[in-house]
C-alpha positions as CSV (number, residue, x, y, z in Angstrom):
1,X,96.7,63.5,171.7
2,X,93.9,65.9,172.7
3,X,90.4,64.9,171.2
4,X,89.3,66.7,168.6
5,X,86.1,67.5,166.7
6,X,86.4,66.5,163.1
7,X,86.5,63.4,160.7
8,X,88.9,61.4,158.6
9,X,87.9,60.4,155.8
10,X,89.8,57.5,153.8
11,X,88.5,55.0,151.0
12,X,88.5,51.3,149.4
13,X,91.2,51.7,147.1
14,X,93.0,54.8,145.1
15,X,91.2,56.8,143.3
16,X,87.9,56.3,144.4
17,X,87.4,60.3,145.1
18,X,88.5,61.3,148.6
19,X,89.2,64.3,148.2
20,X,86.3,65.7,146.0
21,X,83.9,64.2,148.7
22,X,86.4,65.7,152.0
23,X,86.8,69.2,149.5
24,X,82.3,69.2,149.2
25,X,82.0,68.2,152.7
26,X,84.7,71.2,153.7
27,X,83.1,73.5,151.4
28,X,79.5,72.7,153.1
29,X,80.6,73.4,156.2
30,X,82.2,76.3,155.4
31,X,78.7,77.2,153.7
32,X,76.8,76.8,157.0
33,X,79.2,78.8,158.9
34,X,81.1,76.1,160.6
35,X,85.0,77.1,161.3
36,X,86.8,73.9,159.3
37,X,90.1,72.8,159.0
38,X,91.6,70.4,156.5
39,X,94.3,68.3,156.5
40,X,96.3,66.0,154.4
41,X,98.7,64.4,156.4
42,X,100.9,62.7,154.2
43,X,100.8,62.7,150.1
44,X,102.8,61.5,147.6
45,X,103.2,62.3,143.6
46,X,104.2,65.7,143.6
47,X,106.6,68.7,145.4
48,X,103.1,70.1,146.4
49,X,100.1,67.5,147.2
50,X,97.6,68.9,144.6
51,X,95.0,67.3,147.4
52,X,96.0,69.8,149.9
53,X,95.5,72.6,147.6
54,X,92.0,71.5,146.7
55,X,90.7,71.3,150.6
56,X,92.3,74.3,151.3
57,X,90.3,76.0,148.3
58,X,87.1,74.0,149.1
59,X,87.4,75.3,152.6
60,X,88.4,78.7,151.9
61,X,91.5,78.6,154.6
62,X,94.9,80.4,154.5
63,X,96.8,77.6,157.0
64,X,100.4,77.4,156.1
65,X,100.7,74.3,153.7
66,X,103.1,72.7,156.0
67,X,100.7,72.4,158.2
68,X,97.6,71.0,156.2
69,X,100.3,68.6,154.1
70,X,103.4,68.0,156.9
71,X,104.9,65.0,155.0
72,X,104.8,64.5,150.6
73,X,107.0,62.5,148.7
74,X,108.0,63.5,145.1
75,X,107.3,59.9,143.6
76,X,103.6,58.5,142.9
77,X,103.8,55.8,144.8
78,X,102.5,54.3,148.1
79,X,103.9,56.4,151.1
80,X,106.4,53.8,152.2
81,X,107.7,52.8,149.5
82,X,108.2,56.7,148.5
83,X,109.6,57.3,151.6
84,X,112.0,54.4,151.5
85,X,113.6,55.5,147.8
86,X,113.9,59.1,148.7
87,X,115.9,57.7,151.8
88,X,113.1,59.2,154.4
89,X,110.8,57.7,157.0
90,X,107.3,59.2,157.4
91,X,108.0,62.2,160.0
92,X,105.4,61.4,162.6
93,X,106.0,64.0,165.1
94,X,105.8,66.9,162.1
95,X,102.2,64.6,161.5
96,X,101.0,65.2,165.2
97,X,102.3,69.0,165.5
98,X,100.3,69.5,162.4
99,X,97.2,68.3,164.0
100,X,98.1,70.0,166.9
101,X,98.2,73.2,165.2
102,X,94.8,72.7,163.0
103,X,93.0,72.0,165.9
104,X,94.0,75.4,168.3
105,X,93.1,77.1,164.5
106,X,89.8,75.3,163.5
107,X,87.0,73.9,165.3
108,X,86.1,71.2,163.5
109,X,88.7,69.0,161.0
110,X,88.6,67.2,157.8
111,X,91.5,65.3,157.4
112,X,92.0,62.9,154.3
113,X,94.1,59.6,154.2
114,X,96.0,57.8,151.1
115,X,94.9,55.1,149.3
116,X,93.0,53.0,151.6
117,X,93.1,51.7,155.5
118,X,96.1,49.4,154.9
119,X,98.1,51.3,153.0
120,X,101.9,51.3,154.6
121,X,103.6,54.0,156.2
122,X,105.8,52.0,157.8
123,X,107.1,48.1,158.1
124,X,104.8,48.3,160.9
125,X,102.1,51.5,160.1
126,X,99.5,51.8,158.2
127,X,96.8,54.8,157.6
128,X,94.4,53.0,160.1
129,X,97.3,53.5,163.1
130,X,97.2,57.7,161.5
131,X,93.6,57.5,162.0
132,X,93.7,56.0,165.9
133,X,97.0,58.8,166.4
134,X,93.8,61.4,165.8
135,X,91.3,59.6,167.2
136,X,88.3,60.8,164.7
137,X,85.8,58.8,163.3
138,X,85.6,57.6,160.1
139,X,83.8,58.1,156.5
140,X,85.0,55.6,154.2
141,X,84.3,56.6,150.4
142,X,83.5,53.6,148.1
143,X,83.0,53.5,144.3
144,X,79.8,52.8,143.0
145,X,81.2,50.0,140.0
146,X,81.5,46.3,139.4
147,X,83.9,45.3,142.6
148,X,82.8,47.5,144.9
149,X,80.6,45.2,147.2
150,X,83.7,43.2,148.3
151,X,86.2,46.4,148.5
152,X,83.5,48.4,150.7
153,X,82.6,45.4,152.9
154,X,86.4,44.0,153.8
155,X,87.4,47.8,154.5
156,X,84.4,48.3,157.0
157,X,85.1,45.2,158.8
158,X,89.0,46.0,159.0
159,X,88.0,49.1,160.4
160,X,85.8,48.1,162.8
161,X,88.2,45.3,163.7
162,X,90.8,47.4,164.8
163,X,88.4,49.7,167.0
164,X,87.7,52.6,164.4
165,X,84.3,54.7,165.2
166,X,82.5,54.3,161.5
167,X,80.3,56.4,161.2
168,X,79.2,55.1,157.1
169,X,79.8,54.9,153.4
170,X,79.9,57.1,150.6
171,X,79.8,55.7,147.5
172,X,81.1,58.1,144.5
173,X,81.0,58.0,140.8
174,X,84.5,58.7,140.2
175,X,84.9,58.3,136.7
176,X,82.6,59.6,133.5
177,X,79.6,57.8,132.6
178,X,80.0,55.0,130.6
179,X,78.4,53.5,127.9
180,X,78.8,49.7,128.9
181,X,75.8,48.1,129.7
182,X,76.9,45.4,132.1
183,X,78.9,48.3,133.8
184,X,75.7,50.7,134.1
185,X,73.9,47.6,135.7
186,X,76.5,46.8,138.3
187,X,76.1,51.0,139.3
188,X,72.7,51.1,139.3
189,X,72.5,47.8,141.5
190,X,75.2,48.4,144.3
191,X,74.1,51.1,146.0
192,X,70.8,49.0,147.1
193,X,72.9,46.0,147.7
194,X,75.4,47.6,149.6
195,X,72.2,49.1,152.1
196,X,71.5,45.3,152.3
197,X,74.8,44.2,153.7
198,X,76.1,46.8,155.3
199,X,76.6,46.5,159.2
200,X,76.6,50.7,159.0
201,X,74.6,53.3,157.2
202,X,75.4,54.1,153.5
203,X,75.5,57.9,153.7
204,X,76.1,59.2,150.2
205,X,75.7,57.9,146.8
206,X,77.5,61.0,145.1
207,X,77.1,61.0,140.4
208,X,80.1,62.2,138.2
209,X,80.5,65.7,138.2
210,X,82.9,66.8,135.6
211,X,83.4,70.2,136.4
212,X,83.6,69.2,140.1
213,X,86.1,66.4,139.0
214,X,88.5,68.3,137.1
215,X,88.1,71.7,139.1
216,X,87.5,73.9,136.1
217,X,85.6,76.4,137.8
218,X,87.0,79.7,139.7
219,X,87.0,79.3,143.4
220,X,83.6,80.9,144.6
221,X,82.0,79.1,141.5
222,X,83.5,75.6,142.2
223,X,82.8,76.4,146.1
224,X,79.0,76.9,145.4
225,X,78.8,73.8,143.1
226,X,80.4,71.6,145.3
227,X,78.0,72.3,148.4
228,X,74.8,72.2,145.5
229,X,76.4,68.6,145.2
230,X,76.8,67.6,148.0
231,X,73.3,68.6,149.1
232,X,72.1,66.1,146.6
233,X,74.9,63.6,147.3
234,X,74.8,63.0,150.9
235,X,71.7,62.0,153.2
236,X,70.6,64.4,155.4
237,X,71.6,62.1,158.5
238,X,75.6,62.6,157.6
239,X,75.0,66.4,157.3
240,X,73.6,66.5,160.7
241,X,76.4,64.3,161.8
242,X,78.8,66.9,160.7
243,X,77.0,69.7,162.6
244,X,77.0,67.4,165.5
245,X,80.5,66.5,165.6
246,X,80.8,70.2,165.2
247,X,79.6,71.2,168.5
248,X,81.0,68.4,170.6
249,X,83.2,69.7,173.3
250,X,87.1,68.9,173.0
């Protein structure tokens, strides 16, 4: 498949905020004038991947949605198994003409996995074979709580077992503050720890946001607040990255 300019970005687990960190990075780049594309290959959980339509409005594109989602399963469950009770297979080739597509429309792509590197798509496929089909590197998102050292450490050393180009973590607050103190602790003391262990650069160490979260905000609004967040969520190293990646040559 022709190289693109772009990133995937997946995660340690479910849940751990993807797509708000893919929608601010979008929505920042779209900010600094950079032509992005999104994508989210495969979804399950709804007729219409409520994913797709938040890149799409963090990036500000009009792409048909077949394109930026090609394959979603009704059920909310993990891809293959979704796939197998609707009686469907994961449609590869409507995957790659996607990405085909995005790329002769968009400079630079931000495409979001599911769930996390291992997740099935197949007996034999899983999101990290999606992520070599594109050939992009990779920005694995983390969360910031108890559990996270081991999550964030086995899914960069999967990653860069199988060849993947990691290029760091974000670590993301993806649920409201809480009041537990042992909890609090284990927040406040990862993101140093992780810096300590990591064999790549921890790149983002994004708070709770609950408008952000729950996308309450009208478009332009929600736009503006996104890229104000990620400012102050990201280092400035992954932001260069991003208009570096930007002007490699396909």
């Amino acid at each position: 498949m022709e190289k693109a300019a772009g990133l995937f970005i997946t995660g340690t687990d479910t849940g751990v905020g993807k797509t708000l960190i893919a929608a601010g990075l979008a929505a920042w780049c779209r900010a600094r004038g950079i032509d992005v594309g999104v994508m989210k290959p495969i979804a399950t959980g709804g007729r219409v991947s409520a994913d797709a339509v938040q890149l799409a409005r963090a990036a500000g594109v009009v792409d048909p949605p077949a394109l930026i989602n090609p394959v979603c399963f009704r059920e909310p469950l993990a891809p293959f198994v979704a796939a197998q009770r609707a009686g469907a297979s994961i449609r590869w080739s409507a995957i790659r003409r996607a990405f085909r597509q995005l790329q002769r429309r968009h400079r630079f792509l931000i495409v979001e996995g599911i769930g996390g590197l291992l997740v099935p798509l197949s007996r034999r496929r899983t999101v990290a074979d999606l992520i070599r089909l594109m050939d992009l590197p990779v920005l694995i998102v983390a969360r910031r709580r108890l559990g996270t050292l081991n999550h964030t450490l086995l899914t960069v050393q999967e990653a860069r077992r199988q060849g993947l180009r990691v290029l760091g973590v974000v670590l993301n607050a993806a649920d409201p503050p809480t009041r537990d103190r042992d909890a609090r602790l284990a927040e406040r003391t990862n993101p140093p720890a992780l810096e300590q262990c990591l064999p790549v650069p921890l790149l983002g160490n994004a708070s709770y946001h609950r408008a952000l979260a729950e996308g309450t905000a009208s478009s332009p609004t929600w736009r503006r607040q996104l890229v104000g967040w990620v400012q102050r969520s990201c280092s400035p190293t992954l932001l260069k990255w991003l208009i570096a990646l930007n002007a490699q040559t396909r």
